[in-house]
N, C-alpha and C positions, 0 to 999 in steps of 0.2 A: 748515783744516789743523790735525794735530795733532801735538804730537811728546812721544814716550814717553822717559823714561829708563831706560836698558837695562840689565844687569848682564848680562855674558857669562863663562863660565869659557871660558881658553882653556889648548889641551892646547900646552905648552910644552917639556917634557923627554921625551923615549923613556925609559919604565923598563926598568932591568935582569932587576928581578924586580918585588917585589909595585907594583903602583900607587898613590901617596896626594896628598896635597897639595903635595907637591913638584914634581911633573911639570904641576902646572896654576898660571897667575895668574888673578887675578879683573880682569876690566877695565869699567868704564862709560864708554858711548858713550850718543849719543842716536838715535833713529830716527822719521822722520817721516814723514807721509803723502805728503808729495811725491814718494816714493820707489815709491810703489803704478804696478805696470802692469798693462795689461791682466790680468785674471782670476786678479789680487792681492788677498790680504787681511792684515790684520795680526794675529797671533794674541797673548796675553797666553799667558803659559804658566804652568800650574797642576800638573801631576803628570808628574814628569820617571820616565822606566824607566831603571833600573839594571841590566845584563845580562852576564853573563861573558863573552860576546863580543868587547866594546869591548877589552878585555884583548888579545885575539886582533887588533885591527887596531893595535893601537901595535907589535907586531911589528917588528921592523926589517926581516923579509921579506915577500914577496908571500904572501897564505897564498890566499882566494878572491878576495880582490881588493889592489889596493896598499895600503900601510901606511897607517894614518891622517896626514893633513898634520899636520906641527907648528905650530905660530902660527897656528892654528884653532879657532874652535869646537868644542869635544867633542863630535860627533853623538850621537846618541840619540833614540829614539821617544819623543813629549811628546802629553797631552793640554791641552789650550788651548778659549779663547774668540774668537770671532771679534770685534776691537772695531773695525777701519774694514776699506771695502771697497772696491773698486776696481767705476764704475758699471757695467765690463763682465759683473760677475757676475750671474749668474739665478739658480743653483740655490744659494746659501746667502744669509744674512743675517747683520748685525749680533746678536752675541749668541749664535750656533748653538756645540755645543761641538763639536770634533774634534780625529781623532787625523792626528797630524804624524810625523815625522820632523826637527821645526828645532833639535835639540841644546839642549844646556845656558845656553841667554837664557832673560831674561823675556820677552820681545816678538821676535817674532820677522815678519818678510816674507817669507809662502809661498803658491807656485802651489797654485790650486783643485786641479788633475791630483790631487796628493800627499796630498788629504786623504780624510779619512773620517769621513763623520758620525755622531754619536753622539743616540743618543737616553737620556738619563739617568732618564725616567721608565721606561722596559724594564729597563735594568738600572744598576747603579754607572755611575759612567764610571768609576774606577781598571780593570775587566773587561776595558777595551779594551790594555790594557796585559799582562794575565795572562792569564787562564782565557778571555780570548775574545779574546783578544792574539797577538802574538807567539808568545810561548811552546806558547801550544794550538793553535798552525799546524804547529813542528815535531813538536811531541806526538804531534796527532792523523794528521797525514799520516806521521808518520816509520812509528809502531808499526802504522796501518792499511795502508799504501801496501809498507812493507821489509818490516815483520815478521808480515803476514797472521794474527794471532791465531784460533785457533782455542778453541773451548768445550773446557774439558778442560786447554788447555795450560797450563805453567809459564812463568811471566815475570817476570823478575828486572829490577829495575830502579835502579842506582846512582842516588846523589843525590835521594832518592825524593821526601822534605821539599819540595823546589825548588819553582821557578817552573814548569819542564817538569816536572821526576818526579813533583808531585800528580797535574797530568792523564794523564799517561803510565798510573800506576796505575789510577784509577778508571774509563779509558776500556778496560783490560783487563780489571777484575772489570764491566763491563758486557756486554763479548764474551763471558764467561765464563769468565776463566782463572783459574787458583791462581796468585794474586801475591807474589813476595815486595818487601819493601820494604828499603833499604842506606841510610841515614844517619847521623849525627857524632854523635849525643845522646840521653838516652834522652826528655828532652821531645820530638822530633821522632818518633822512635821509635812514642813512647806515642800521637803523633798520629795515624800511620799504622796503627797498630792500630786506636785506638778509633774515631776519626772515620772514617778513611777504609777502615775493617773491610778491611787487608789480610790475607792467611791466615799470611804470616809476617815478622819484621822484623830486624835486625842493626843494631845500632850497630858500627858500624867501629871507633870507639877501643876497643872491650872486644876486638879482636881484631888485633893487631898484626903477625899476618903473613898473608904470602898461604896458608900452609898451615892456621893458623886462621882464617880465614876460608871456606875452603873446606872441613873437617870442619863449619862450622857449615852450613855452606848444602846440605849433606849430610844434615845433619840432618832441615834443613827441606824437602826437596826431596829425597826420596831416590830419587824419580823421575826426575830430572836436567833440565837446564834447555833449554828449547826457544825462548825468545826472551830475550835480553839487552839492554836498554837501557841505554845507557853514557853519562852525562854527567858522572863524574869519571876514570876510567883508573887508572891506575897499577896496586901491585900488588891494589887491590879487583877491577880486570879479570880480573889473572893469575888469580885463585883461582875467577871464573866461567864462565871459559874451561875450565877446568878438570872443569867439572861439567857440559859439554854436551852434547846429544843429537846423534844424527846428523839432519842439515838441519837442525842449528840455524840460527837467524837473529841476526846481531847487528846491532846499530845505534846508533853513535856518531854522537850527538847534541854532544857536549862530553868536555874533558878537563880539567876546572878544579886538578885535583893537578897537572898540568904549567906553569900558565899563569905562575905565580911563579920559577920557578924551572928555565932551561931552553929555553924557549918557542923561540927561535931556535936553541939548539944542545943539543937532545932526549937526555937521557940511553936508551940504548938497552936497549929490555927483553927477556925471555926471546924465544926464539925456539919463537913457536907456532905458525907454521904448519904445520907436519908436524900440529899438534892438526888446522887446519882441514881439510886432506887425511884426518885420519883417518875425520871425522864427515862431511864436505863439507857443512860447514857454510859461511856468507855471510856478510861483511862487507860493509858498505854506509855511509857516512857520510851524511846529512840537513845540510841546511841550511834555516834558517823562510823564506830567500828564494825556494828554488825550488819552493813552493807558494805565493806570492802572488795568481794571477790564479785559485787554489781557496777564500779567502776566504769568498765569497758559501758556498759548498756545507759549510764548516766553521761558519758564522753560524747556517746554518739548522737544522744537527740543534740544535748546543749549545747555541745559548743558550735554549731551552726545557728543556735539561736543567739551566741554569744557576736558571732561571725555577722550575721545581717541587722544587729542591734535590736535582737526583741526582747533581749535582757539588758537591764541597765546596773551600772555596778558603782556606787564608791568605793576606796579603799583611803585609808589612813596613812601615811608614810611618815616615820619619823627615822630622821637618820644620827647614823653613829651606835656602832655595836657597843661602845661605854652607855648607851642609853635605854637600853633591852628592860633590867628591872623598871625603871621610872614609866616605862612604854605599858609592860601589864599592868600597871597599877591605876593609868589609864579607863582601861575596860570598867573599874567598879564607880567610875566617876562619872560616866556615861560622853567620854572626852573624845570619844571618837564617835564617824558615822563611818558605815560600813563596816568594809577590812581594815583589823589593824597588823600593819606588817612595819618591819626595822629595816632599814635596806644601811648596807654598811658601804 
């Protein structure tokens, strides 16, 4: 028998607006093998995902599914190690790394079903978290699946910098399309130009309203825009809305400008639908769940584009698992580029 000492963050307060160290306590328990059932294992947890989502389930509404419980573990996608195991298992072993779902513990007790193995000599394991994660499920299925990229077309995509908007981009300038790139900063910016050679980029603070913004993207794009990928809203939307073609496609991925402030009772924005009547253009909302059982067929192209470098990825690292709250709170600050992960 073994038994682990555990450190759990547990989600204790509903925030109003932004999320920090307030709305969580830190608590130690212990956990032990005795507790193993059938086609259990015990995971040690190593690289926690940080995701604007999570923001979206402490909601005090139902949004796709009920609010997050209070006096719980903060859920969250974790990579881990497998260190005891329950004799019913076959197909893993002591030691194997995988990706979880068991939130914010160091150790955690998870059914075999919910894992996913990772091979760390193919690629990182942080991957399983980002660029061949989560995030490149709503990415890649949102932009392939809603918004059918064509060679030639214009693709705009909010929040470009992110954890979804890198792969959002490079998996459109691989279809072929003229990209543009929408981020906070001109180091994020400068990334998206030079690293990830988009054809055009916007820092959003140099342009403060929706009507600058939308001269600019005029600029760049004076073609007009035929697919919009939307991970932040507000008025960086209004001003792409703005610039669309007819059958435009959009797809709202996230709204992270509303999630602080609002979230439950939505300040209401311009009234564009007459826009989408105009163009008959598409709205369509993604969520990374409802491609989960497409995984395997997302595994297969990417991660050989991961493998020979035709995807390029940031990731954010902040260490110390005392530091997980301070780390999400990150995200609505725009303080990271890329993936934000906790590695302890």
């Amino acid at each position: 028998m073994n038994t682990y000492t555990n450190r759990q963050w547990i989600y204790s307060k509903r925030p109003e607006n932004v999320v920090d160290e307030r709305h969580y306590s830190l608590q130690t328990t212990s956990l032990s093998t005795t507790e193993l059932k059938e086609n259990q294992v015990v995971l040690k947890s190593k690289y926690f995902s940080l995701d604007p989502y999570m923001r979206i389930q402490q909601s005090a509404l139902e949004t796709w599914e009920r609010p997050h419980p209070l006096d719980t573990v903060q859920g969250g996608a974790v990579v881990g190690q497998i260190q005891d195991i329950h004799p019913s298992c076959r197909e893993f072993e002591v030691g194997d790394w995988v990706l979880s779902y068991t939130g914010w513990q160091e150790y955690a007790i998870a059914d075999v079903s919910g894992l996913r193995k990772l091979n760390r000599d193919e690629v990182p394991l942080t991957t399983a978290l980002g660029i061949l994660g989560m995030p490149a499920r709503v990415a890649y299925f949102g932009l392939q699946d809603v918004g059918q990229p064509k060679p030639g077309e214009t693709v705009v995509v909010s929040g470009a910098s992110g954890a979804v908007g890198q792969i959002v981009t490079q998996i459109a300038k691989i279809k072929g399309c003229h990209v543009i790139g929408i981020a906070g900063s001109d180091e994020k910016t400068k990334y998206l130009k030079e690293t990830l050679q988009l054809d055009g980029v916007i820092n959003y603070k140099k342009f403060t309203t929706q009507k600058e913004i939308h001269l600019e993207l005029k600029r760049l794009a004076p073609q007009g825009v035929d697919i919009y990928y939307d991970n932040v809203g507000g008025y960086i939307t209004d001003a792409v809305i703005d610039s669309i073609n007819t059958y435009a496609r959009i797809i709202i991925c996230g709204q992270i400008s509303q999630y602080s402030d609002g979230l439950d009772t939505p300040n209401l924005g311009p009234r564009f639908l007459h826009k989408m009547l105009y163009k008959r253009a598409k709205i369509q909302g993604v969520l990374a769940r409802d491609y989960n059982n497409r995984m395997p067929e997302l595994l297969e192209e990417m991660t050989p584009w991961v493998q020979q470098g035709l995807l390029h990825y940031k990731e954010t690292i902040v260490n110390g698992f005392e530091n997980l709250p301070k780390a999400l709170n990150m995200l609505f600050y725009g303080k990271n580029t890329g993936k934000l992960i906790v590695e302890v």
